[in-house]
Every structure is written in C-alpha cells, then in structure tokens.
N, C-alpha and C positions, 0 to 999 in steps of 0.2 A: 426160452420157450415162452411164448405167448401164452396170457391166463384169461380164463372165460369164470362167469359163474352164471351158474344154473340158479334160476332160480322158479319156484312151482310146490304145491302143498303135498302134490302127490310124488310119494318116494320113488315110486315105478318111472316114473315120467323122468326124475330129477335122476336118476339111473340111466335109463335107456340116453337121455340127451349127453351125460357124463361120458359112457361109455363110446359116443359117435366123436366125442370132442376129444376124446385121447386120441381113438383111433385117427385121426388127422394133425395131431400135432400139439393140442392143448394142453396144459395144466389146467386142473378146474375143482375152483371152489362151488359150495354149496349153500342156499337159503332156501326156507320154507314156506318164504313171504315178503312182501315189498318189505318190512319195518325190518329185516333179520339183512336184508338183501343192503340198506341205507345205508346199515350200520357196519358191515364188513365194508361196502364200498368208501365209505370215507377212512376204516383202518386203511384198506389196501390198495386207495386211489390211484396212486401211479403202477402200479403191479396189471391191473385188472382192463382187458381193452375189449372186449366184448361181454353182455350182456344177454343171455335169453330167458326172457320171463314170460310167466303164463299171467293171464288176465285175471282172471278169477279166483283170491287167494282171500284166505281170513288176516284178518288187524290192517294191511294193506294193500289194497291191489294192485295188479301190475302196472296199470293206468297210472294211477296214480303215483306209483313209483317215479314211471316213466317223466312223469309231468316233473318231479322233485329234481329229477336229475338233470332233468335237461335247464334248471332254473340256476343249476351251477356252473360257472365259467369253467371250472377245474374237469370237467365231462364234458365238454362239447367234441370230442374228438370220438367220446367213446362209442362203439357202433350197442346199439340196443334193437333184437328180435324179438316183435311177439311172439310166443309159440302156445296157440291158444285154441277152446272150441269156438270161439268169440265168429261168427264165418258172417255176420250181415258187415255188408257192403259199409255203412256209414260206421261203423266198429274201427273197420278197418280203416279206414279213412279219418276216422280220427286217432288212431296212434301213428299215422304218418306224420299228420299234423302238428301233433305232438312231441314228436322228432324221433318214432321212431325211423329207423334204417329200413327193419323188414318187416314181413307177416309171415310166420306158418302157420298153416291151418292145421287143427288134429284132428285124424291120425294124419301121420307123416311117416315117409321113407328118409331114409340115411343118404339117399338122393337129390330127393327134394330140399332138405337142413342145409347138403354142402351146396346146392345151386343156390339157394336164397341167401349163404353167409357171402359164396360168389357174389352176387348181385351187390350187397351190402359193400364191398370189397372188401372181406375177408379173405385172403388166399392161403386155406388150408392145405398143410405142405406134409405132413405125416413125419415131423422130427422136428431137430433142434432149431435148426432153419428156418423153422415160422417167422416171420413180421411179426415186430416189438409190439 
C-alpha cells in the first residue's frame, strides 16, 4: 500500500485529507508542521511517495518545507500537493516552481484532491494495488 503524509497545523483539515487518502488506497502518516513533516520524512524516506502540505503552518512552513525537500536527491521522485488558502496566482506559481507537483485551493471537495493527485500522476486505486 502506498503511504501519503498529511501534513497542516489544523487537525480538522489533517483529518478530512486522512480520511480521503484511506478512502482511495493510502496509508497515512501525520505532521503538524514542515519541521515535524522533515523529521518523519527522512525516518520514513523510502515508505512515503506522496506529500500534501498546507502553506501556512508555525516553526516551518510548507514552502519552505517544499524548498528542503526538493534540495535532496533522495526526494526527487516524491510527488508533493499544496493544499492551501494561499489562492494568489504568483503563490501558486511559485510552489510549482519550487517543485511542487500540485495546488489545491481550500476549501476543496474529495473531487477536486483525487483529480489534482490525478493530474500529479498519482492513481488512486482504493486497495492494496495502489502504485509503490
């Protein structure tokens, strides 16, 4: 089974995103923060193939997460979604840049999540059969 982590300061949010990533196939860890999000990803570096973090988080932001990770050889494969209120245009244009994969905007439907992990090429499969 493919493993995602959530990561976002708010529990509701880090919930709701939880509960859509089971419901399509995931296991899925949890952080509060970029610095919390760092630290499991280098425990669980080969486990962990998707990423959706919120932008605006205390000790680390997701930006800045984004930036750290993408500076390691050992993550270039890994897909990383904003899921964020962040909605101006040059926001969003630089977490592309950055390396992210996607952008959600919040709020978001359970719609919107699996077309943009789509997009990312994620192909959520609702079982064991997820992609490594």
């Amino acid at each position: 089974m493919a493993k995602a982590l959530v990561v976002d300061d708010s529990r509701a949010i880090r919930m709701i995103l939880t509960r859509i990533l089971k419901e399509i196939g995931f296991e899925v860890c949890e952080a509060a923060n970029g610095r919390e999000a760092l630290e499991l990803m280098e425990a669980e570096k080969d486990a962990v193939s998707l990423v959706l973090a919120d932008w605006n988080m205390p000790e680390l932001n997701g930006f800045d997460m984004l930036q750290q990770l993408r500076r390691k050889p050992e993550f270039a494969s890994l897909v990383v979604v904003m899921v964020t209120t962040e909605t101006e245009l040059s926001q969003m244009a630089a977490a592309l840049e950055a390396g992210a994969n996607e952008y959600v905007m919040k709020p978001f439907t359970r719609d919107i999540l699996v077309e943009k992990l789509q997009l990312a090429g994620v192909q959520p499969c609702g079982g064991a059969a997820c992609r490594q």
